[in-house]
C-alpha positions as CSV (number, residue, x, y, z in Angstrom):
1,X,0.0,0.0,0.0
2,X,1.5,3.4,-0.4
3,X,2.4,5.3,2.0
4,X,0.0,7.8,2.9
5,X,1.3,11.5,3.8
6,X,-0.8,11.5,7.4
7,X,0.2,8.1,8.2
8,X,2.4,8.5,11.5
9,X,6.2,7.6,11.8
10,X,7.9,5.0,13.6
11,X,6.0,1.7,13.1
12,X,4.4,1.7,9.6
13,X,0.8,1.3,9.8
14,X,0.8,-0.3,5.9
15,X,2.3,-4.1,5.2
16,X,1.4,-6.1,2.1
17,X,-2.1,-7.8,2.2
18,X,-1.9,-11.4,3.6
19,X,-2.6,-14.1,1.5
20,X,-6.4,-15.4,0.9
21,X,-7.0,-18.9,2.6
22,X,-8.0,-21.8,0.6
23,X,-11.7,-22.5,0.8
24,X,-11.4,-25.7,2.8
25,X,-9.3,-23.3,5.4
26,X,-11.7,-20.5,5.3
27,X,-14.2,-22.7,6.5
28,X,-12.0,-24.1,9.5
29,X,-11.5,-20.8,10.3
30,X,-15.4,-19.8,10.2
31,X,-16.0,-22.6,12.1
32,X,-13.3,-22.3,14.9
33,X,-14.4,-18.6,15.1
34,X,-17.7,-19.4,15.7
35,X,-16.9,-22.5,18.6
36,X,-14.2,-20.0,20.1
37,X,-15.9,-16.8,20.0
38,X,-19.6,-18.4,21.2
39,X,-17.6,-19.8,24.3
40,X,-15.7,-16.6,24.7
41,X,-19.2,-14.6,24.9
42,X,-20.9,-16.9,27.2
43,X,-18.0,-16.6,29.7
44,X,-18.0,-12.8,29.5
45,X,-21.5,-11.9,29.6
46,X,-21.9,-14.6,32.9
47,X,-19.2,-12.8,34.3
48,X,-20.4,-9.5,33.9
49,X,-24.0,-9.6,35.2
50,X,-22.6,-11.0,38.0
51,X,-20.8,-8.3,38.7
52,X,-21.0,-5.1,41.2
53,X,-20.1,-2.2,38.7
54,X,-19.4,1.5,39.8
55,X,-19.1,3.6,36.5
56,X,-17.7,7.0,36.3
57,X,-19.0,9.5,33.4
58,X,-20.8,7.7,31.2
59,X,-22.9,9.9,30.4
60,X,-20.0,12.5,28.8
61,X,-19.8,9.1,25.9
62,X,-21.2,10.8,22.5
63,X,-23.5,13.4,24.4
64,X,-24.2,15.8,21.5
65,X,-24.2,12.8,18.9
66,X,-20.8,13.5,17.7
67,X,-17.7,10.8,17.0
68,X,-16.0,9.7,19.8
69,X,-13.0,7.2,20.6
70,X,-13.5,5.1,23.3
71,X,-9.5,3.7,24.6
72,X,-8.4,1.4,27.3
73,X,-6.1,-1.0,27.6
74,X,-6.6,-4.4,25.8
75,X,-5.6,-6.4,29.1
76,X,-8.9,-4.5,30.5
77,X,-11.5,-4.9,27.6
78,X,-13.5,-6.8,28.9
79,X,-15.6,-4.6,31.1
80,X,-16.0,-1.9,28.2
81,X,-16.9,-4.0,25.8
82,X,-19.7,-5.3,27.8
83,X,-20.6,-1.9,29.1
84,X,-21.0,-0.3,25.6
85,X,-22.9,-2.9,24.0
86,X,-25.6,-3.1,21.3
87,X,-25.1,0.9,21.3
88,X,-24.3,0.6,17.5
89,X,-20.7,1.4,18.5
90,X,-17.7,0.5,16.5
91,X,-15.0,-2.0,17.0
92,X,-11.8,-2.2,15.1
93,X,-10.7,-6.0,14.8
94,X,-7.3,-7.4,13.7
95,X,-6.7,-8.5,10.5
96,X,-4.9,-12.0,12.2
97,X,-6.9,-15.3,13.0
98,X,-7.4,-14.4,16.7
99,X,-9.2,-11.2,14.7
100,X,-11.4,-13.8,13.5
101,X,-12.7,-15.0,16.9
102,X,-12.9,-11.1,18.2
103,X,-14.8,-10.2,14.8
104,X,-17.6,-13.2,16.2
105,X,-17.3,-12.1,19.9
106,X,-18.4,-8.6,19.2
107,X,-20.6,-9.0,16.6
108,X,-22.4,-11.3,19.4
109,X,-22.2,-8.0,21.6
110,X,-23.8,-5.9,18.9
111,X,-21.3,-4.0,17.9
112,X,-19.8,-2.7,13.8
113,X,-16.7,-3.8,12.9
114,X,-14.0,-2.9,10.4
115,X,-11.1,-5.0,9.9
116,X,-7.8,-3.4,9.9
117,X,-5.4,-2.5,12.9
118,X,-2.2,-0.6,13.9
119,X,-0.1,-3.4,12.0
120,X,-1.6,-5.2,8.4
121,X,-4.2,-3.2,6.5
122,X,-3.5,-0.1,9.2
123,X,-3.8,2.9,7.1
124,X,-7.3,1.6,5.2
125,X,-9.0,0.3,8.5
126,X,-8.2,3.4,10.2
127,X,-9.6,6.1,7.8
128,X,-12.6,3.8,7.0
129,X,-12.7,4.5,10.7
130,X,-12.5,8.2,10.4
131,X,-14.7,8.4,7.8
132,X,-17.3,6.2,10.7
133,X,-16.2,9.0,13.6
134,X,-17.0,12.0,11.3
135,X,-20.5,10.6,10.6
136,X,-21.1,10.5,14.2
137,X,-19.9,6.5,15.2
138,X,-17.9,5.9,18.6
139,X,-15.4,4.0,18.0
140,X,-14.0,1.1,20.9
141,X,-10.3,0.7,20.5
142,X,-7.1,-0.8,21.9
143,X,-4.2,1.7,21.2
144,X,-2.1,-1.0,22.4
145,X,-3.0,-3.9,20.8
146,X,-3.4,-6.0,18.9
147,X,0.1,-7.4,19.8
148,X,1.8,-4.6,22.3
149,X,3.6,-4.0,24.3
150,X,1.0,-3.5,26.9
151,X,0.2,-0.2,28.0
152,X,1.8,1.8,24.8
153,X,-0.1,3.5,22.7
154,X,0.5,2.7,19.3
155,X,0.0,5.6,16.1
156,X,-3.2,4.3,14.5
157,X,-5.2,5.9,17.1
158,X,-3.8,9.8,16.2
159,X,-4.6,9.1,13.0
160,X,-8.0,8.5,13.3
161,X,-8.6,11.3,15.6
162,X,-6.8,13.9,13.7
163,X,-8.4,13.0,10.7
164,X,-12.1,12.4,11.9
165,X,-11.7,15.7,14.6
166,X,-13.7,13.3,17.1
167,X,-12.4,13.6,21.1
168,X,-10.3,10.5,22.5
169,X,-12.2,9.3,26.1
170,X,-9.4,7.3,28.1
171,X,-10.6,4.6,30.4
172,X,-9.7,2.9,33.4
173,X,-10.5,-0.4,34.9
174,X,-10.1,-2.6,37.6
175,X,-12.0,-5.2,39.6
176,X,-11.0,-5.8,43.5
177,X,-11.2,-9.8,42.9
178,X,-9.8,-11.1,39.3
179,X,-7.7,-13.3,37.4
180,X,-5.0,-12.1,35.4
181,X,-3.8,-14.2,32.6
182,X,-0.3,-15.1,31.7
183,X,-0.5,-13.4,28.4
184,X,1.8,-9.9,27.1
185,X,-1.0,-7.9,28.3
186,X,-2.1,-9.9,31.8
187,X,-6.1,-10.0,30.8
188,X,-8.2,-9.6,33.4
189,X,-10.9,-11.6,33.7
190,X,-12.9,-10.4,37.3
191,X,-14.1,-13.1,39.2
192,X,-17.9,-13.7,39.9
193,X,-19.6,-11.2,41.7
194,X,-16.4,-8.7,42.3
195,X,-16.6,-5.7,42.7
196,X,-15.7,-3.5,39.1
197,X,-14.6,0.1,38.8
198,X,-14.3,1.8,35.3
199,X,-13.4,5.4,35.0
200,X,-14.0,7.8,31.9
201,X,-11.7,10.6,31.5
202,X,-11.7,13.9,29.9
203,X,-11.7,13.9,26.2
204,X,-8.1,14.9,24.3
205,X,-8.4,16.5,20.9
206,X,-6.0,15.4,18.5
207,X,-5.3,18.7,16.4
208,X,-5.3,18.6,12.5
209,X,-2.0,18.6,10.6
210,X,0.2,17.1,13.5
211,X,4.2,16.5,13.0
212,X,6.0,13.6,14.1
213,X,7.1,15.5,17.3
214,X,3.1,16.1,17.8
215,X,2.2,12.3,17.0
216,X,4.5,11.2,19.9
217,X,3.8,13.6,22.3
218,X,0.0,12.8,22.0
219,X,0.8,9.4,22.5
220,X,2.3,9.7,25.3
221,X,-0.5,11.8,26.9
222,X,-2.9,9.3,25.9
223,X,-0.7,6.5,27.6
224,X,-0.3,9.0,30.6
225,X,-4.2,9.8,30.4
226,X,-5.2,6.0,30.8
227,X,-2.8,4.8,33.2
228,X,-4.2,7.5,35.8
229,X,-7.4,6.6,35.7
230,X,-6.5,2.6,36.0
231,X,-4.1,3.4,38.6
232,X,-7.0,5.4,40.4
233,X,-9.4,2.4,39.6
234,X,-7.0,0.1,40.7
235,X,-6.8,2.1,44.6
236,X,-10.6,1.9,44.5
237,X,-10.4,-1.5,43.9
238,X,-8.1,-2.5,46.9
239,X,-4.8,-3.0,44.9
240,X,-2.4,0.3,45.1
241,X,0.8,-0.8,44.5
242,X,0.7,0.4,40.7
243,X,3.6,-0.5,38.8
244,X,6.2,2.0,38.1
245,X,7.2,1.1,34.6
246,X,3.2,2.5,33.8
247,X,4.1,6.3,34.3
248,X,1.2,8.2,34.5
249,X,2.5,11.6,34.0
């Protein structure tokens, strides 16, 4: 793909389009994703009406029916994603296998989805995107996934909000009793009937026509932005030994 004159520095958001499975693999694949992403969605909507959840701000989320981009970390999605359900709100999913599975899980949860990511088919998922966010859609995203590191914010999400002009909401979770899988980005899974805390920040605008110098110091506030409110989530929640390596300011 060529490279696109807003598309941020560093890791390149464009890679050569994967190869199309066979038939007989496509249909493994629709298959697995169905199996996979049915169990997946049981599991998380048990857990979560089970659940004891205090929610901070909700109601700033798309208030005078404008775009919006809705961030948290991907070791903490699961909360969100149940919380902003069958709105109509967006999701964009991974172009990998595992995207697949997520595809199913939150199409089960009611939610649009574009394919496309920080990594393969970056650039095209993410102004499909921005086109969604300037139309009015709120978008639910990752910055640091699909593949880390955990807690980084990655470019794709700039891009979309300096071309769509939509406000970036950082979120923080926690849950006083939870598992935290051994996995690059320790997903938490709350336990059932814990006690959940998600926090919604201020919005950040992402001004139009930003440098390289701009890209990365928005990043870094957005990365700074989210870790605050998880780390204040995380007090709430009984655990307040935050780790140092996940600076919040």
């Amino acid at each position: 793909m060529e490279r696109l004159e807003s598309e941020p520095s560093g890791e390149s958001l464009s890679a050569p389009a994967p190869e199309t499975p066979s038939a007989e693999e496509q249909k493994r694949l629709a298959l697995r994703s169905r199996i996979l992403g049915g169990a997946i969605y049981t599991v998380a909507r048990t857990v979560f009406k089970t659940l004891r959840l205090d929610c901070e701000n909700l109601e700033t989320v798309n208030r005078d029916g404008k775009g919006a981009i809705l961030v948290t970390w991907h070791g903490r999605s699961l909360i969100p994603a149940n919380v902003f359900m069958r709105r109509g709100y967006w999701a964009l999913i991974s172009l990998s296998r595992d995207g697949e599975i997520q595809n199913n899980i939150f199409g089960r949860l009611g939610y649009q989805t574009i394919r496309g990511s920080t990594g393969r088919g970056g650039v095209r998922g993410a102004l499909q995107m921005a086109r969604k966010l300037k139309e009015g859609g709120v978008l639910t995203f990752t910055p640091d996934g699909p593949r880390g590191p955990t807690h980084k914010v990655q470019p794709g999400v700039i891009l979309m909000a300096e071309k769509s002009g939509a406000p970036i909401f950082p979120i923080g979770v926690s849950a006083n009793r939870r598992w935290l899988a051994k996995s690059w980005d320790s997903y938490m899974i709350p336990k059932p009937f814990a006690h959940a805390i998600m926090l919604i920040g201020e919005p950040i605008y992402v001004p139009p026509k930003t440098t390289e110098a701009d890209r990365a110091e928005m990043c870094l506030r957005i990365e700074h932005a989210i870790n605050r409110l998880e780390k204040e989530a995380e007090r709430r929640a009984g655990h307040p030994d935050y780790p140092p390596e996940w600076p919040t300011e």
